[in-house]
C-alpha positions as CSV (number, residue, x, y, z in Angstrom):
1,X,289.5,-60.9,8.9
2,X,292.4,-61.9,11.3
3,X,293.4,-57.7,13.0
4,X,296.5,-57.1,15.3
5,X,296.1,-55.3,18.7
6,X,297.9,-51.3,18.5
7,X,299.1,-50.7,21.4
8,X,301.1,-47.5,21.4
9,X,299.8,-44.2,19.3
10,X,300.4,-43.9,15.2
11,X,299.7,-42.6,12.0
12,X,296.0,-43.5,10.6
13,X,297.4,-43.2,7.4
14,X,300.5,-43.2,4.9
15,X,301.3,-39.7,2.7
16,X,299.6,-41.1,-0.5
17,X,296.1,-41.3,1.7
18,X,296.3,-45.0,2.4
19,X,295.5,-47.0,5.5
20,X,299.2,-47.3,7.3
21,X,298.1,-49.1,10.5
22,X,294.9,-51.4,10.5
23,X,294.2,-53.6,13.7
24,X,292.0,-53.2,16.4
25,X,292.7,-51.1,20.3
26,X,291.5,-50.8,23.6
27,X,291.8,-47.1,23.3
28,X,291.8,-45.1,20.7
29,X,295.9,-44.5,19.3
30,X,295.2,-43.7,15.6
31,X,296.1,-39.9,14.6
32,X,293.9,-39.0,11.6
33,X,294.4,-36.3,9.7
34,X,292.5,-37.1,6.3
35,X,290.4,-33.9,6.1
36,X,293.6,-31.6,5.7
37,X,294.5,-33.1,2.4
38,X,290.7,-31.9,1.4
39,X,287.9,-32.8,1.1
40,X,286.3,-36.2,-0.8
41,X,283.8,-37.6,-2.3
42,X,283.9,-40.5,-0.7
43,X,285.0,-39.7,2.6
44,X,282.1,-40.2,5.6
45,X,282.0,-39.3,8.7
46,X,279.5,-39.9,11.6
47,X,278.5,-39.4,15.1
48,X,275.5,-41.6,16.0
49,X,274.3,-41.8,19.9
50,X,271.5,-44.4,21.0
51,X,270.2,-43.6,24.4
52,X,268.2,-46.7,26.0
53,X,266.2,-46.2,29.3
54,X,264.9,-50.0,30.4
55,X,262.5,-48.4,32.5
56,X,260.6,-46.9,29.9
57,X,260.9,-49.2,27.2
58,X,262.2,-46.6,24.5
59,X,265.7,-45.7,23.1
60,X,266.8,-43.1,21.4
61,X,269.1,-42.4,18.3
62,X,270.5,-39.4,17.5
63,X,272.6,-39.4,14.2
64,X,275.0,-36.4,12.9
65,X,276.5,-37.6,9.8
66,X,278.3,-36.4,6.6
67,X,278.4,-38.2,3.5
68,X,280.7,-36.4,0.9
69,X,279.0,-33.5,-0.4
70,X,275.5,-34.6,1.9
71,X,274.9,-33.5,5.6
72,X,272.2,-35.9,6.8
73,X,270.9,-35.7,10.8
74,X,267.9,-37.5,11.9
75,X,266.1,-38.4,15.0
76,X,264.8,-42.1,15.6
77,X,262.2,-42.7,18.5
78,X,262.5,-46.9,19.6
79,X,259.0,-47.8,21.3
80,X,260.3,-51.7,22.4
81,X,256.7,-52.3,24.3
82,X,255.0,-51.8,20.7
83,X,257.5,-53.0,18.5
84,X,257.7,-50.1,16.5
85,X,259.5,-46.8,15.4
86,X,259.3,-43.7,14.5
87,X,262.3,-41.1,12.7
88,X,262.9,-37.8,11.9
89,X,265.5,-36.4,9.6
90,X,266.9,-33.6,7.9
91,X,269.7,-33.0,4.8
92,X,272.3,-30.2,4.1
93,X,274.2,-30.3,0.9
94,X,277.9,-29.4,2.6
95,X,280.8,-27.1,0.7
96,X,283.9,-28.8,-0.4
97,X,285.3,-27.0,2.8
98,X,283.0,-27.9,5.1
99,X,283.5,-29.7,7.8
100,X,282.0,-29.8,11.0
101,X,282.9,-33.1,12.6
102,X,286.4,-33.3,14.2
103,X,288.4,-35.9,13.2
104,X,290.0,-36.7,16.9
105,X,287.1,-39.3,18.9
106,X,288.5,-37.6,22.1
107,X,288.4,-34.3,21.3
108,X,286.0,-31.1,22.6
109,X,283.6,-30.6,20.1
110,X,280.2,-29.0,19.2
111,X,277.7,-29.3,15.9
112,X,274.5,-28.2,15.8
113,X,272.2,-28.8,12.9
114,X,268.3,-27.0,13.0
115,X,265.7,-27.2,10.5
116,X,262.2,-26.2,10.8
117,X,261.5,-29.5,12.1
118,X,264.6,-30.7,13.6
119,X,267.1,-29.7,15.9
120,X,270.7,-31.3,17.0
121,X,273.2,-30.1,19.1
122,X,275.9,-32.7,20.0
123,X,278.7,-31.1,22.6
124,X,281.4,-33.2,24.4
125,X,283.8,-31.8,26.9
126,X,285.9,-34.1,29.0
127,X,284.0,-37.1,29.6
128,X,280.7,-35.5,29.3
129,X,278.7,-35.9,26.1
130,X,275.6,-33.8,26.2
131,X,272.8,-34.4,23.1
132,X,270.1,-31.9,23.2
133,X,267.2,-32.1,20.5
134,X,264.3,-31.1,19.5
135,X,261.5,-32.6,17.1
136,X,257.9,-30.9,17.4
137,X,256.3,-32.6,14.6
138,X,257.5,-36.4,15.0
139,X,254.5,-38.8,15.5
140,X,255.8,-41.3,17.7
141,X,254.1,-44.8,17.7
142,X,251.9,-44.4,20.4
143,X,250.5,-41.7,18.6
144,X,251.7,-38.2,20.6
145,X,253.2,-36.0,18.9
146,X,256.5,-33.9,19.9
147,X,260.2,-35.0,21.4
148,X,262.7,-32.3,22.9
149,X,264.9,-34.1,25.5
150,X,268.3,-32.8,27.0
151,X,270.5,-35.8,28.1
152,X,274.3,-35.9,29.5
153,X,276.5,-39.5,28.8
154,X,279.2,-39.7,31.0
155,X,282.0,-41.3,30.1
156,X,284.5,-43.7,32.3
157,X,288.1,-42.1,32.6
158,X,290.7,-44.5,31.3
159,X,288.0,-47.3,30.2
160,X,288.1,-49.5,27.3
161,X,286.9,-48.9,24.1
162,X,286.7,-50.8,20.8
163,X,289.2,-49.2,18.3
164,X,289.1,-50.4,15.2
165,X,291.1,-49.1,11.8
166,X,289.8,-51.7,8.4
167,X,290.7,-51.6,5.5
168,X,287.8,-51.9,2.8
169,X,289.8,-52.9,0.1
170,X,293.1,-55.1,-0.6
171,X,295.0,-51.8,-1.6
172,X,293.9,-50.5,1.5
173,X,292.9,-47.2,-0.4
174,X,289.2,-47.3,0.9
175,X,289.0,-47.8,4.9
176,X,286.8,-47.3,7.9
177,X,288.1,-45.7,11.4
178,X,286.0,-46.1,15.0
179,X,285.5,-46.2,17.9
180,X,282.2,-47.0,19.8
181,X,281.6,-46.5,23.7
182,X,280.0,-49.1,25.8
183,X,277.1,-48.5,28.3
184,X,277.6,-45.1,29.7
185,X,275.6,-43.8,32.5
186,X,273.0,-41.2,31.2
187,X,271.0,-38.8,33.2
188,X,268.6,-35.8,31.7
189,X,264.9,-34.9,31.2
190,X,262.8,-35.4,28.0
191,X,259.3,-34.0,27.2
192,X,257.4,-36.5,25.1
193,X,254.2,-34.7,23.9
194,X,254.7,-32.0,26.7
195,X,254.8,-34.7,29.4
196,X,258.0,-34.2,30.9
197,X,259.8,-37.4,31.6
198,X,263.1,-38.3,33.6
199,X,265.6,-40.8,32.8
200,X,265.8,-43.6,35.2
201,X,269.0,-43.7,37.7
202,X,270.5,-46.8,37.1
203,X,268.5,-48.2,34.0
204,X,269.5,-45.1,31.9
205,X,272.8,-45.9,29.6
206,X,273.6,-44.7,26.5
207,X,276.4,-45.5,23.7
208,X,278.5,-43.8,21.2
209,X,279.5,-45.0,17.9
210,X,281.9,-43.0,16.1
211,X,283.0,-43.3,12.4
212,X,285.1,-41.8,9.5
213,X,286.1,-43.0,6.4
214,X,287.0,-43.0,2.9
215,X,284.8,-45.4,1.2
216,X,284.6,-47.1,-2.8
217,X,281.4,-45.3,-5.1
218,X,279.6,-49.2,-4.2
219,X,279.9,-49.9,-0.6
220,X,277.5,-51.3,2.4
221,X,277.9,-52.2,5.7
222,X,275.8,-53.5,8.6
223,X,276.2,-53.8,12.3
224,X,274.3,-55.0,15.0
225,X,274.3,-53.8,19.0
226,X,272.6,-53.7,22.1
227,X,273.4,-52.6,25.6
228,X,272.5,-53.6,29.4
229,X,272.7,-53.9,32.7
230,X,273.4,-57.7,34.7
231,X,271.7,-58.1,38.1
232,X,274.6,-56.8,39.8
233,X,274.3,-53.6,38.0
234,X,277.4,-54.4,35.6
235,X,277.2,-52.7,32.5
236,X,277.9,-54.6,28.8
237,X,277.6,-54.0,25.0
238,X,277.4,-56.2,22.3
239,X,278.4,-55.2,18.8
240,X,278.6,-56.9,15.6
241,X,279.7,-55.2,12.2
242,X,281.1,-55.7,8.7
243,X,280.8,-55.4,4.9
244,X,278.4,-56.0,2.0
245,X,278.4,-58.0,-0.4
246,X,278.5,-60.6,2.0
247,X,275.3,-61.8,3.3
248,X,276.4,-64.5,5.5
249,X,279.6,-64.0,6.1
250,X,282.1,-63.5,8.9
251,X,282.3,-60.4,10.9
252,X,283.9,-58.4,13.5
253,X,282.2,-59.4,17.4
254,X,283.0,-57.3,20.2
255,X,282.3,-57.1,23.8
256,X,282.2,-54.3,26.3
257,X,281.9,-55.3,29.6
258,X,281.6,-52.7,32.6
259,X,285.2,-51.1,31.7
260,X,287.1,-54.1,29.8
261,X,287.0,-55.0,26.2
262,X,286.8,-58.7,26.5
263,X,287.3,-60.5,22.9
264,X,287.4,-59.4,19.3
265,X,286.1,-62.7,17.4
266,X,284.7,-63.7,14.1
267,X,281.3,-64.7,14.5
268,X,277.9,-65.3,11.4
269,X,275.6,-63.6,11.5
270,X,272.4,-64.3,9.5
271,X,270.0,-62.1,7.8
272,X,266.6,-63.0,7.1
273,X,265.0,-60.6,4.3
274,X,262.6,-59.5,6.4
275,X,261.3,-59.6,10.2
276,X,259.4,-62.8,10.0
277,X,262.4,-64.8,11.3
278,X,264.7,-64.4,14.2
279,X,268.6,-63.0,13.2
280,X,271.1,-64.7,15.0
281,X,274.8,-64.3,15.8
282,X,276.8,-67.2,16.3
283,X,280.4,-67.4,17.5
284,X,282.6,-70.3,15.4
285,X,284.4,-71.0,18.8
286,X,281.1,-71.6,20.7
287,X,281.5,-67.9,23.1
288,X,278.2,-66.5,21.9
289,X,275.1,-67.4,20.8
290,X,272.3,-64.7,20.1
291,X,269.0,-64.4,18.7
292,X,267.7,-61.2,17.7
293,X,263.6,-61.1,17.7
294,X,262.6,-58.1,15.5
295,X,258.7,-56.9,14.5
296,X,259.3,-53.7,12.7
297,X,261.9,-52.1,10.5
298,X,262.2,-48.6,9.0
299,X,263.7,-47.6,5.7
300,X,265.2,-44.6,4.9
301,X,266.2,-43.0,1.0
302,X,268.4,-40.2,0.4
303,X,269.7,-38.9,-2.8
304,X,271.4,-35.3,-3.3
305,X,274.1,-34.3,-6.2
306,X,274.1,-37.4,-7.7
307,X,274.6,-39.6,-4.2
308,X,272.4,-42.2,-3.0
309,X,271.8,-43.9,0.3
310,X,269.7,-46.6,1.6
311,X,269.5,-47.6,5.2
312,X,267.0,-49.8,7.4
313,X,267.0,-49.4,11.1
314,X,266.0,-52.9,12.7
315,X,265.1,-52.3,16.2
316,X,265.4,-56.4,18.1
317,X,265.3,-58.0,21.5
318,X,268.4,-60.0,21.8
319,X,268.2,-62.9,23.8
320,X,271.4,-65.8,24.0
321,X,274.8,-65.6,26.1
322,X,278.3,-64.6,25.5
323,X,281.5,-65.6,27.7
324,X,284.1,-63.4,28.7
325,X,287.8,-63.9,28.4
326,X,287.7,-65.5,32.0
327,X,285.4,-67.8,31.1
328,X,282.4,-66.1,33.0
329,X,279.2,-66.7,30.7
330,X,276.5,-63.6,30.9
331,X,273.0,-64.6,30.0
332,X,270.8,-61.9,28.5
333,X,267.2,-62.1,27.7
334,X,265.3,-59.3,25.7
335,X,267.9,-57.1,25.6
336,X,267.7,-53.5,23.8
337,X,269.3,-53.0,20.5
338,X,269.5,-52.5,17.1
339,X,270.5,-53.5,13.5
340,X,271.5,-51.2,10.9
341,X,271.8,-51.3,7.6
342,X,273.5,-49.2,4.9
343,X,274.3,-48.7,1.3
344,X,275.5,-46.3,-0.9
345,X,276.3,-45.1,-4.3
346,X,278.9,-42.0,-4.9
């Protein structure tokens, strides 16, 4: 998939609902305006945050989504000394009219979302992204019981981003708009089984991945990520993404590094069927090599009104090198991230 760099501000899409402007941006240009034509069955939108604090060993992932008629929200809990996970989640069949994410990545905004045993409240103001939850009954691995944290991101004025519009199909009909923020500089407090617990200065970061969409009634999609910090206290993301049905085929590979995006590359990435064997990302041109150690993986099902959704949450230590555009090469060993999985039928 060869994408062009936008470099000025334009339409996201043509009168007839079509993609008018795919290609890739350092910040994000494309003006949508999709959910004022109504609303679709297979249009998506999501707000997904992971927090990571190294110190710790954990990350959390907070996700605010809506899949055509389907709100779905959850909480994931990422134990990386144990290997293992633990999520929370919660569903909201949604009104033709309703819409609660905005369709602007840089806009003020606030969505909340509370069941009897979740609660989300996502608010951004400026470059402040604030993610307060609560979850009284989630079992984490270690075996307490109970997560409430309230945690501010804040986010670099005039820094780079990763800007992507794709078309999903050759018509261009069915297409994907995002935009994901590297490392940002987290502070806040948790309370893990009442034990109240403060996120580290300088080993606290947390990401942003932002998506909507209009998508065919088959679709999946997978992506791979993780964050960190070099010695020199240099902040990076990887992040790896693309489309089903391929299973070993070529993808998008992106990195963030401290306020730069650096290259925008095909790279393979293989998929073992399960977590006996490392998954790897390999860059044709030789700039990255990764290996991504996983020991757990959750599944989650969701079906409402005839839709139906699979997704598996890989959490990995990934371990290789990438270069950057001037030729610096960055070493990384058991790194904090993730794989995600997803498919769907409308």
């Amino acid at each position: 998939m060869e994408l062009h760099e936008i470099s000025e501000q334009t339409a996201l899409l043509n009168n007839d609902g079509t993609l008018k402007s795919p290609g890739w941006s350092r910040h994000p240009y494309w003006k949508h305006s999709a959910g004022k034509a109504g609303f679709r069955v297979g249009e998506k939108a999501w707000d997904c945050y992971s927090i990571t604090d190294e110190a710790g060993h954990f990350s959390i992932r907070v996700l605010f989504s809506e899949l055509g008629y389907t709100g779905f929200f959850s909480i994931a809990f990422i134990d990386y000394a144990l290997g293992q996970l633990a999520e929370v989640h919660g569903t909201k069949v949604l009104s033709r009219n309703t819409r609660m994410l905005a369709d602007d990545p840089t806009a003020d905004s606030a969505v909340t979302y509370a069941d009897s045993s979740i609660t989300i409240a996502l608010v951004r103001k400026g470059a402040k992204h604030q993610i307060l939850i609560t979850a009284p009954y989630l079992v984490l691995p270690n075996g307490s019981i109970g997560l409430k944290a309230d945690i501010v991101l804040h986010e670099k004025q005039d820094a780079e981003s990763l800007n992507t519009a794709i078309p999903i199909d050759s018509t261009g009909r069915y297409w994907r708009h995002s935009r994901k923020l590297q490392a940002m500089e987290a502070e806040g407090i948790l309370f893990i089984n009442h034990i109240t617990y403060y996120l580290t200065a300088g080993r606290s970061y947390g990401t942003m991945d932002w998506v909507r969409g209009y998508w065919p009634i088959r679709e999946g999609w997978f992506a791979a990520s993780a964050s960190g910090c070099t010695d020199k206290g240099e902040m990076w993301r990887i992040n790896l993404e693309g489309q089903y049905p391929e299973k070993d085929s070529s993808t998008v590979f992106s990195i963030l590094f401290e306020d730069r995006l650096h290259k925008l590359d095909a790279a393979s990435f293989s998929q073992p069927d399960d977590c006996s064997e490392n998954w790897r990302i390999l860059c044709k041109d030789g700039d990255a090599d990764i290996s991504i150690e996983t020991e757990s993986m959750l599944v989650s099902e969701l079906g409402i009104k005839g839709t139906r959704t699979s997704k598996r949450l890989i959490p990995g230590l990934f371990s290789g090198f990438f270069i950057l555009d001037d030729g610096r090469r960055i070493d990384i060993s058991d790194a904090y991230g993730c794989i995600v999985e997803a498919r769907s039928r409308w």
